[in-house]
C-alpha positions, 0 to 999 in steps of 0.5 A: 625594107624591114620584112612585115613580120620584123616589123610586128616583132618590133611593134608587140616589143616596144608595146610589152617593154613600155607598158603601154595601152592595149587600146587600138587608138595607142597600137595604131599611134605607135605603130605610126609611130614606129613606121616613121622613125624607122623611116627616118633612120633608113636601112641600116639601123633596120639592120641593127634593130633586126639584129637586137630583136633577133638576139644574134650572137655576133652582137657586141653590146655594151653589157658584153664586158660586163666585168671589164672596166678600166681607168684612162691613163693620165700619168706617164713615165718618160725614159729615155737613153741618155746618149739621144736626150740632147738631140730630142730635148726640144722634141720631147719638151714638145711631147710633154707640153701637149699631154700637159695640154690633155690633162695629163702629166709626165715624168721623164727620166734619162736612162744612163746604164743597167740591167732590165732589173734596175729599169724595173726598180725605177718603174716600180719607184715611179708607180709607187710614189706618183701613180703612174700607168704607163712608160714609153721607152725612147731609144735601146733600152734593156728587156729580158727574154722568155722561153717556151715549147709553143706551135710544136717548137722551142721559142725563145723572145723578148717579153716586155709583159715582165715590165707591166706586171710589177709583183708577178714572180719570175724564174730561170729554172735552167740557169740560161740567162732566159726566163722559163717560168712565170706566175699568173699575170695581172698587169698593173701598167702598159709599156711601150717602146720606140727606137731608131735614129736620132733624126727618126726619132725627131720625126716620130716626136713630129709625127704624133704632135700633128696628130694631136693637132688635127695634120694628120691628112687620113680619112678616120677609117679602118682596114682589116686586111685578112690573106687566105689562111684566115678567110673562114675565121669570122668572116664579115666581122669587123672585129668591133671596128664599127663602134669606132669607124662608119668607114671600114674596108675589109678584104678577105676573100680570095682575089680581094687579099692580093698583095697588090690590092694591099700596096695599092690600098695604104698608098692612096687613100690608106686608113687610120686604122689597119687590122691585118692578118698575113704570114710574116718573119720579122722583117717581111709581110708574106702574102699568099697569091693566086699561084705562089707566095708574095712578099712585102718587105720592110723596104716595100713599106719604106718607099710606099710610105704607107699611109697606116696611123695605127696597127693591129698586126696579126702578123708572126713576131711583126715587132720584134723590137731586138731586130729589124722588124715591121712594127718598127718601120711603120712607125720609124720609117714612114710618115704616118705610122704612130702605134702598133700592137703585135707579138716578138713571136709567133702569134697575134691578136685573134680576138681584139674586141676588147681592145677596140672596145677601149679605143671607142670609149677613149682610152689611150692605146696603152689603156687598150692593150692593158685592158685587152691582155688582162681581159684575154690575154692572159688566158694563153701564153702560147699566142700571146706572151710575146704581145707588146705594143710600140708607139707612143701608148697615150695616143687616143684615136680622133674624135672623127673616129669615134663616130661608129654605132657604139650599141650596134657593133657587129663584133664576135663571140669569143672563138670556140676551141675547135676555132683556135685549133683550127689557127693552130693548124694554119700556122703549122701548115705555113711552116713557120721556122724562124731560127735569127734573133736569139737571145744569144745574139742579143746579149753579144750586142748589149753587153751593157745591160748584162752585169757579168 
């Protein structure tokens, strides 16, 4: 029960906000009063009083964006390569019929040849003259590449945010096909990608029409999944997940993170949510063990068919989307996966309240990642410029989903400065050196969407 002194606290608060009688006949019928609805809503919103009349810091209220509003997304604009268009006709008619359904419209167009540029000028027709906030790309579509010293290195990657910022400036100071400069970013729009083959394709359209028809046989529940590295970041934090999730598993502590409990986790129960935050190359998950490092590769993820619907990778270049990569498996290689969000390098989503604060009022996921990268994550170009999301972007969590305590949210304050160096140095000290998937090598097998 709450301690007496709490619940005094309580008592003199709700007297003072309401202005109520000092008599002792209207504090003894208050007081009742009080006794018997904190009864009734048992322990755990005892919890969440204590927390608001304490003034915690880890509280994520409503008015804790008080600058940050957005507007749900309800038109998309629908490219796909036209050598796929005919095989997914029916699957994309499908596509287009449900969102109808939601209230939403679509405007598709095939794709036949050109550079990012010209994909780019027809984003920026379709935003100009119909309004649209959001592209899903469907196939292998062009992109452009940046380049930057980040993590003490060069890195060089594929940078969707050139497509959702339609009038920022774009420069390539030393003539090497790869951007190396950009102004302020402010996104205007979302994109996001899908590829594989046809038949993968056919399934993800499957996949997210049974989702929206309530098939999707996953308990509405998050998992946050955090190896060592991180233990001492936030701990206990849900991240802001609770405004969404009364159901949430978080691992975090030594002998909890094993990759063992991971497998065994998103291949029984699974969750419809998964925040995890694991060392990682492109095509692999690398766990840190009791006594060596673990892997879970993309084909661990394949024969488990892992039962994740949406992800949250903090987990280094994890959809590097011009290479074989995670993001794209739990998508394109499962039966489950639906949208991810992650980086084409290294870095990660650290501070994700924002973009849960989206999803627990609605907004599609391409809305969270818009929302959350105006929001946050633009302040830091070396986390987060490779940041993109895959996956169908006008998905919304399920209406069991959004059930979690939205005015009682254990969330975080923003990490202080010596917090993210103290990331900074955990990368470092993995020695993450990833030298494959360079730009030259991504040039050699589009030769297509190059003009030379």
């Amino acid at each position: 029960m709450i301690s007496e002194l709490c619940y005094n606290y309580i008592v003199e608060t709700f007297l003072t906000a309401g202005s109520l009688s000092k008599k002792n006949k209207g504090r003894d019928f208050l007081s009742k009063t009080i006794k018997t609805v904190l009864s009734a809503f048992g322990v755990l919103m005892i919890w969440g009083l204590y927390l608001v009349i304490s003034g915690c810091s880890m509280l994520l209220l409503d008015d804790e964006f008080p600058d940050f509003a957005f507007e749900k997304t309800d038109k998309e604009l629908l490219v796909v390569e036209d050598a796929l268009y005919p095989s997914l006709e029916s699957s994309i008619d499908q596509y287009i019929a449900d969102l109808n359904e939601e209230g939403s419209t679509v405007y598709l167009y095939i794709w036949e040849e050109g550079t990012a540029f010209d994909l780019k000028a027809v984003i920026e027709t379709y935003y100009t003259e119909n309004g649209i906030g959001g592209v899903l790309f469907v196939g292998n579509l062009p992109t452009v590449w940046y380049e930057q010293n980040g993590f003490e290195g060069h890195e060089e990657f594929p940078i969707d945010l050139f497509f959702m910022d339609l009038d920022s400036t774009w420069q390539d100071n030393d003539k090497d096909g790869i951007f190396d400069y950009h102004s302020a970013l402010e996104l205007e729009i979302f994109i996001s990608r899908i590829n594989g083959t046809t038949l993968e394709l056919m399934r993800y359209f499957d996949k997210v029409h049974k989702f929206r028809t309530g098939q999707m046989d996953i308990d509405p529940s998050a998992y946050v999944f955090k190896d060592n590295s991180w233990e001492d970041f936030k701990p206990g934090s849900d991240f802001g997940l609770s405004r969404i999730y009364n159901s949430i598993l978080i691992n975090e502590k030594k002998g909890d993170t094993e990759r063992a409990n991971y497998i065994s986790k998103l291949t029984t129960s699974g969750a419809e949510y998964v925040y995890q935050w694991i060392h990682s190359f492109p095509p692999l998950l690398v766990v840190e063990g009791s006594s060596s490092w673990e892997y879970i590769h993309t084909s661990d993820i394949i024969s488990g068919n892992m039962k994740g619907l949406f992800y949250n990778l903090f987990n280094c270049s994890a959809v590097r989307f011009t290479e074989d990569n995670l993001g794209m498996t739990y998508l394109m290689k499962t039966d489950y996966g639906i949208a991810a969000t992650g980086s084409t390098k290294t870095g990660g989503n650290y501070y994700p309240n924002a973009f849960h604060y989206v999803l627990s009022e609605k907004g599609t996921w391409g809305d969270a990642f818009k929302g959350w990268y105006n929001y946050y994550g633009v302040k830091d170009d070396k986390w987060f410029l490779g940041m993109i999301i895959l996956g169908d972007p006008m998905l919304v969590l399920t209406k069991e989903a959004q059930k979690g305590l939205k005015s009682l949210s254990v969330g975080i304050v923003p990490p202080s400065p010596d917090e993210i160096e103290e990331l900074n140095k955990e990368i470092l000290d993995f020695g993450y050196d990833y030298s494959g998937g360079s730009f030259a090598e991504y040039k050699n097998q589009n030769p297509q969407f190059f003009g030379d």
